[in-house]
N, C-alpha and C positions, 0 to 999 in steps of 0.2 A: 521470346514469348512462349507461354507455356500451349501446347497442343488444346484444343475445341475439348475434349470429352474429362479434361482434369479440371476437380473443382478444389479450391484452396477452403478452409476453414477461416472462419471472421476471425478468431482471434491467432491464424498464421498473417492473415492481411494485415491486420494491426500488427504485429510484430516485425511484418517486411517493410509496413510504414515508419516504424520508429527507427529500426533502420539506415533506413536512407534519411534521415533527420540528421541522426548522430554521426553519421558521414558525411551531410552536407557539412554539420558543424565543425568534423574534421578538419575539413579541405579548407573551409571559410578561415579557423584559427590559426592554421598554417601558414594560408595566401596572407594572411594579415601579416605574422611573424616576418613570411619574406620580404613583404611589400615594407617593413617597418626597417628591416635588417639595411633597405637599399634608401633608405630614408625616404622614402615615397608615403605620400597620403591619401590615394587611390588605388583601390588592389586592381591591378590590372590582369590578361589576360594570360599573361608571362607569368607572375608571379600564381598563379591556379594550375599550370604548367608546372611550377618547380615545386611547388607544394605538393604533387602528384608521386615526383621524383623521390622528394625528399623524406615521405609517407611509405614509399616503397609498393607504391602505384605505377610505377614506370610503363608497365606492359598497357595502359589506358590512354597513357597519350597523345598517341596517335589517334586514337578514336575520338578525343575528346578534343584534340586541335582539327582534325576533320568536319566535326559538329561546328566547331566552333566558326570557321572558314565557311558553311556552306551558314551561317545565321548572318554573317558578315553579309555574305551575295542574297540574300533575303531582304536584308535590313535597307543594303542600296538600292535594291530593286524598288522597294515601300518608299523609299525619300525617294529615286526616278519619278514615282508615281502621284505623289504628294507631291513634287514640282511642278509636273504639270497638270493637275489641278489645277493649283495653287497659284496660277498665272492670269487669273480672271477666267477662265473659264470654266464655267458654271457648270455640273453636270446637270441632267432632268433629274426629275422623281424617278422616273421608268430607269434613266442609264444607273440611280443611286442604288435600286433597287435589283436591279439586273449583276449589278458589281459585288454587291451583300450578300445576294443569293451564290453566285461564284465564289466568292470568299469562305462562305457556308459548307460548301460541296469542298471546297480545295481540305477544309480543316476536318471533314467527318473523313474524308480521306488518309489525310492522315493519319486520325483516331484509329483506321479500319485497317492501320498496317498496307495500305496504299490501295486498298479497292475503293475502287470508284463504286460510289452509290448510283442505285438508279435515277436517270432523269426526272422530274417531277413534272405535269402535264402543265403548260400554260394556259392558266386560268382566264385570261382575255381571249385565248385562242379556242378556250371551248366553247365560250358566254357567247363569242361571234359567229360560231356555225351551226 
């Protein structure tokens, strides 16, 4: 991430976007190639792996089988989650709502490079006293 006091130019922004386009389409054309090479017809997680390799992306890897492994333990964690749900039990409006807001905060989180946003004041908890 670039330091708080540097500002990039719209048309550097644009330029960093297209970019990462024509890299995405890189890796995509490649992952196709290998996935086609092993007669397969879904590019799989392996074959974006050896497209990396084969690109002479090697030194990304790791980082990218890292990412890749911690969206894996995400993705189970959402379907844990959606199971039980998904078993007749019903949440309220309040717990739907309480979960969205969570959800909200976990992803500005995120965006913030991992700081946690301030609390926001419970609006039934102010309306009641």
């Amino acid at each position: 991430m670039l330091p708080p006091d540097v500002r990039v130019a719209r048309d550097a922004q644009d330029l960093l976007i297209e970019c990462c386009v024509e890299f995405i389409n890189l890796i995509s054309s490649e992952s196709n190639e290998v996935c086609s090479r092993e007669e397969k017809r879904t590019i799989a997680p392996e074959h974006v792996l050896k497209a990396l390799q084969v690109l002479g992306f090697s030194e990304y890897i790791e980082e990218v089988y890292s990412a890749y492994e911690q969206h894996k333990l995400e993705t189970m964690h959402d379907v844990a989650k959606s199971v039980k749900w998904g078993n007749g039990a019903e949440m309220t409006e309040e717990e739907a709502l309480a979960e969205q807001q969570r959800m909200f905060a976990e992803a500005r989180a995120r965006m913030n490079g991992g700081a946690t946003a301030p609390k926001q004041p419970d609006p039934e908890q102010s309306l009641e006293s």
